[in-house]
N, C-alpha and C positions, 0 to 999 in steps of 0.2 A: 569576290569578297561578299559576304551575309550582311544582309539589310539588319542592323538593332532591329531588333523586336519593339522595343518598347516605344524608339523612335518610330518607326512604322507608324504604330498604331496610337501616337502620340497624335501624329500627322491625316491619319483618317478622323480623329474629331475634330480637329482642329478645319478639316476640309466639310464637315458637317456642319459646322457652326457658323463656317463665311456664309454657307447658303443661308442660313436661319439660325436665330436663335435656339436653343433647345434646354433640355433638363434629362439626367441620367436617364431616365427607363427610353426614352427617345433616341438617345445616343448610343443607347447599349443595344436597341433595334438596327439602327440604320446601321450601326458599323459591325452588327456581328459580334458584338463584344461583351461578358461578363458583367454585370451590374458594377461589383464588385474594382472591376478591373478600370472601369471607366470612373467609376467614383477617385481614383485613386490618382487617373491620371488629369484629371479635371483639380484636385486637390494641388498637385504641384504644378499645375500650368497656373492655374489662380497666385500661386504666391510668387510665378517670378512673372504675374504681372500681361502673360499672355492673352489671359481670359478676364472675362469681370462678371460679374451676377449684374443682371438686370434688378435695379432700385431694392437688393436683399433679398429677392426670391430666390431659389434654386433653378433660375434660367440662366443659360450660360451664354457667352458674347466674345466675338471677339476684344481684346485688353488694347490699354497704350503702348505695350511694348513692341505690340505686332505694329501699329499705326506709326511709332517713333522709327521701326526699319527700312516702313515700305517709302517712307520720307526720303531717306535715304537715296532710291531708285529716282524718282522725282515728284513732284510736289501733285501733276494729278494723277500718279497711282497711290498716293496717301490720301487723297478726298475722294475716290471711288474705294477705298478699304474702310476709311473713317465711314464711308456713307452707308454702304450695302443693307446692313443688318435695319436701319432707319428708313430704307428706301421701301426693304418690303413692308415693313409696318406700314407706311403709310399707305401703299397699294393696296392693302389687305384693309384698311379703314374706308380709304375712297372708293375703292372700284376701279380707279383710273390708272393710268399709265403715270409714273414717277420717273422723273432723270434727272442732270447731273450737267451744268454749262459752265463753259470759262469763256473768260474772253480772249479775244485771239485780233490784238487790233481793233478796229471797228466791225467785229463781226464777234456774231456768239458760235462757239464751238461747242456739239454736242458730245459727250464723251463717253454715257452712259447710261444704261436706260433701263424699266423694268415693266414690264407690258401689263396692262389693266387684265384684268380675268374674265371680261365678255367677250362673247361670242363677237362683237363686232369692235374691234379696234381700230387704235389708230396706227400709223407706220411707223416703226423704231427712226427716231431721227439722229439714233450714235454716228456719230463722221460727218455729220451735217452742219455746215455754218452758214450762217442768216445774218443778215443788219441787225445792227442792235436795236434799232428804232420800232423794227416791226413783231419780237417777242418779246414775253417778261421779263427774261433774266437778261435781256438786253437793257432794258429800263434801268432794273437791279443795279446794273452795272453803271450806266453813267448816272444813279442818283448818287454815288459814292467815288465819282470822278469828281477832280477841281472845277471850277465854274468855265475855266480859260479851255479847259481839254473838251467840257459839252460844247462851249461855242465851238471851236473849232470842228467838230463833230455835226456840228448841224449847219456848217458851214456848205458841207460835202452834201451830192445829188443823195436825195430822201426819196426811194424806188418805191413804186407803191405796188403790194404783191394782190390785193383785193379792194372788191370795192370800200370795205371798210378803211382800208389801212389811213394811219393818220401820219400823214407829212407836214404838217404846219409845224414849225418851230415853234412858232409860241404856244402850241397844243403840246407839244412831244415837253416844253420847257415847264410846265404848267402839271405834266403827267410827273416828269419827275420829283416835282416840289412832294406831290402828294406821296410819292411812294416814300421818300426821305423822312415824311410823319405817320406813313402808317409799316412801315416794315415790308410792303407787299405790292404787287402790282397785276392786277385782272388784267387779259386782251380780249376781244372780243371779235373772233374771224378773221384778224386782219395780217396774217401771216399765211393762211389755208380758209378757202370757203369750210368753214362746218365744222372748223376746229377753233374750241375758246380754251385757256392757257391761264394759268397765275404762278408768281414767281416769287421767291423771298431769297434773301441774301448769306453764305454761307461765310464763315469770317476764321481766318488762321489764329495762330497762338500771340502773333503780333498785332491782330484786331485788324486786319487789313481783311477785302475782301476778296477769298481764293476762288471762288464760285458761285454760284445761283441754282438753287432746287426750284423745279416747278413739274409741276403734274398739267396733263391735259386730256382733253376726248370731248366726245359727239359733243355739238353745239345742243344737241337734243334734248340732253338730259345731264350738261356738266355745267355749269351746276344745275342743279336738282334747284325748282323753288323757294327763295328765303334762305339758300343754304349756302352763298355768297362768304359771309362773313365767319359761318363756323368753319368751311372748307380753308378761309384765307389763318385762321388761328389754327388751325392744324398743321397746315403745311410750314406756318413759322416757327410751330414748337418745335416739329422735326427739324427744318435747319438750325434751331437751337441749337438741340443735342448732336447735329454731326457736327457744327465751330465747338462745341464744348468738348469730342472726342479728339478732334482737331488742335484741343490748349487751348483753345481760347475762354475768357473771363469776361462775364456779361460786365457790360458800363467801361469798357476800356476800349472802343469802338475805336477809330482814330478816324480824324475828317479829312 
């Protein structure tokens, strides 16, 4: 039986656009396709909702309808499709490596990752799970647990992976007060010599939280000096927009 044509080649933008964003003459490069022909198909993907324009330009996105199916399979193959397109962005702004945690128990689960574009990297940590106490999106995670769930949490042995790492309870209970009021949470070496980490909070359509975005690389030069607090507003805005690709609606947080 014959492949549709039009499904085909429906399907090759649509596999150009998971990787990146793009706009017709880009699309009609990378897929070999007709200006013409991709304007067309771009037009009825847009209207049942598959695609979306980025903020009104003529760049194209993956839509909520592809994010509403992949829901469907399970909840994080819809936060690594919700995120992809926002994960490069920010790689391509930071320099640094961008991924994607859930929690798995008392431990954070890596699930997804997208490698900084310098010559010297850090190691993809996708399939990797860590205590929650000793990275960002572990913080993430218990400032948006019940108070009864962190005690019990910090009840359990607090392994210390470097000399930085902080095991004190009342440090780790103090750490999360702060991130609870700023959105974010900086580590500094204490998971990996020579590796510093910041974490922000990614939140479903019910305001609950599905995951934790955080970027990291060289203690040398991540952050860059004074660049602390724009790097921590960057990486919040990006897990804005993938909870907001997600359904979710700012101010409906749930505690």
């Amino acid at each position: 039986m014959k492949v549709v044509q039009s499904i085909e080649r429906a399907f090759a933008i649509l596999n150009e656009i998971s990787k990146s964003p793009a706009g017709i003459s880009d699309l009609s490069r990378s897929t070999g396709l007709p200006t013409s022909t991709v304007a067309r198909l771009l037009y009825s993907l847009e209207k049942l909702d598959v695609i979306e324009r980025e903020d009104g330009k003529s760049i194209y996105r993956i839509g909520t309808s592809i994010v509403t199916m992949a829901s469907s399979v399970n909840p994080t193959q819809r936060l690594l499709t919700a995120a992809q397109p926002h994960l490069r962005g920010l790689v391509e702004t930071l320099g640094e490596a961008a991924g994607l945690a859930i929690p798995a128990g008392y431990d954070v689960h890596y699930i997804g990752e997208i490698d900084s574009p310098h010559p010297v990297q850090i190691r993809d940590w996708t399939g990797t799970s860590l205590p929650m106490h000793i990275v960002p999106s572990g913080i993430m995670f218990l400032a948006h647990w019940p108070d009864d769930a962190v005690e019990a949490f910090l009840k359990h042995p607090l392994d210390r992976f470097t000399a930085q790492t902080v095991i004190s309870p009342l440090a780790i209970r103090q750490r999360i007060l702060e991130a609870r009021e700023k959105g974010y949470v900086w580590l500094f070496e204490e998971f990996s010599e020579g590796i510093n980490s910041i974490a922000a909070p990614v939140f479903n359509h019910t305001g609950s939280v599905l995951g934790a975005l955080h970027s990291h690389g060289p203690s040398y030069r991540f952050p860059a000096e004074g660049m602390e607090d724009v790097i921590a507003q960057r990486v919040m805005q990006t897990a804005s927009s993938i909870s907001e690709a997600l359904g979710f609606v700012p101010n409906q947080i749930s505690k």
